[in-house]
C-alpha positions in Angstrom: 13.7 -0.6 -3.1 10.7 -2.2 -4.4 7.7 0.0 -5.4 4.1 -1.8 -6.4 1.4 0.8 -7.8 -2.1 -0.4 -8.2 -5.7 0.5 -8.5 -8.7 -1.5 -8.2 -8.4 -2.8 -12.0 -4.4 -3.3 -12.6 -1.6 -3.4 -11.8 0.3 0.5 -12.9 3.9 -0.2 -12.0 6.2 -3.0 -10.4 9.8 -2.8 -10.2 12.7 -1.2 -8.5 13.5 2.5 -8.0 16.0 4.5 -6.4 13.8 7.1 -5.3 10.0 8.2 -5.2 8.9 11.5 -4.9 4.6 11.5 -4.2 2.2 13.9 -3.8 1.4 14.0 0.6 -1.0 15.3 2.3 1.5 17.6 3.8 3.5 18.5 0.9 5.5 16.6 -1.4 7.4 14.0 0.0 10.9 12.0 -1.2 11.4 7.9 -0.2 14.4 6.8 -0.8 16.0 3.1 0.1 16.0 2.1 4.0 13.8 5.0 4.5 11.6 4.4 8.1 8.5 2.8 7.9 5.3 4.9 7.0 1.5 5.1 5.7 0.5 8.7 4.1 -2.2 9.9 1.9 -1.6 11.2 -1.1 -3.6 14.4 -3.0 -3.8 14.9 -6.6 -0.4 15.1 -8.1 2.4 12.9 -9.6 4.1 10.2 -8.4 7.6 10.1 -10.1 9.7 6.7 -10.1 13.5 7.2 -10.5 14.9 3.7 -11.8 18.1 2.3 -11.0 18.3 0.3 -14.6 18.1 3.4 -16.6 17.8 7.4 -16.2 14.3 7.4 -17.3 11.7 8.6 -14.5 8.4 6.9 -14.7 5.5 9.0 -13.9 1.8 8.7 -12.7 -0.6 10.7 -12.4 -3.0 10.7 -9.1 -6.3 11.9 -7.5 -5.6 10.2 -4.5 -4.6 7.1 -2.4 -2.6 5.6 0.1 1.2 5.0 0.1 2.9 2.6 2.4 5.9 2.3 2.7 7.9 -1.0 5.3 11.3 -3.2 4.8 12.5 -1.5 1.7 9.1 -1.8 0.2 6.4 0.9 -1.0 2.7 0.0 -2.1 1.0 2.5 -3.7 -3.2 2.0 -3.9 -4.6 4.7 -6.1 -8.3 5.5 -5.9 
């Protein structure tokens, strides 16, 4: 799946993934390919990438946002 993180000033992370785990409003929260279509808010936490190229995990830090997630596709916007 595709996975886009951004704040106002740049662009954090662009790629593909295998998974995302993310910080929700109602608890942490797991995406993973073909997942149905959704729009949460996130709390302070970590957003952790799991790439399909490599084991390495990418992770971000957060205080907030919105995650939204369509058609194999999540977009992060951080605050």
């Amino acid at each position: 799946m595709d996975v886009k993180i951004l704040n106002l000033k740049e662009k954090l992370f662009d790629g593909e993934a295998i998974k995302v785990v993310l910080p929700a409003v109602g608890g942490e929260m797991c995406i993973l390919p073909h997942h149905i279509s959704l729009i949460t808010a996130l709390v302070p936490g970590t957003i952790r990438i799991f790439r399909a190229i490599s084991d390495r995990v990418v992770s971000i830090k957060v205080t907030g946002g919105v995650c939204s997630f369509s058609n194999n596709s999540a977009v992060f916007i951080l605050q």
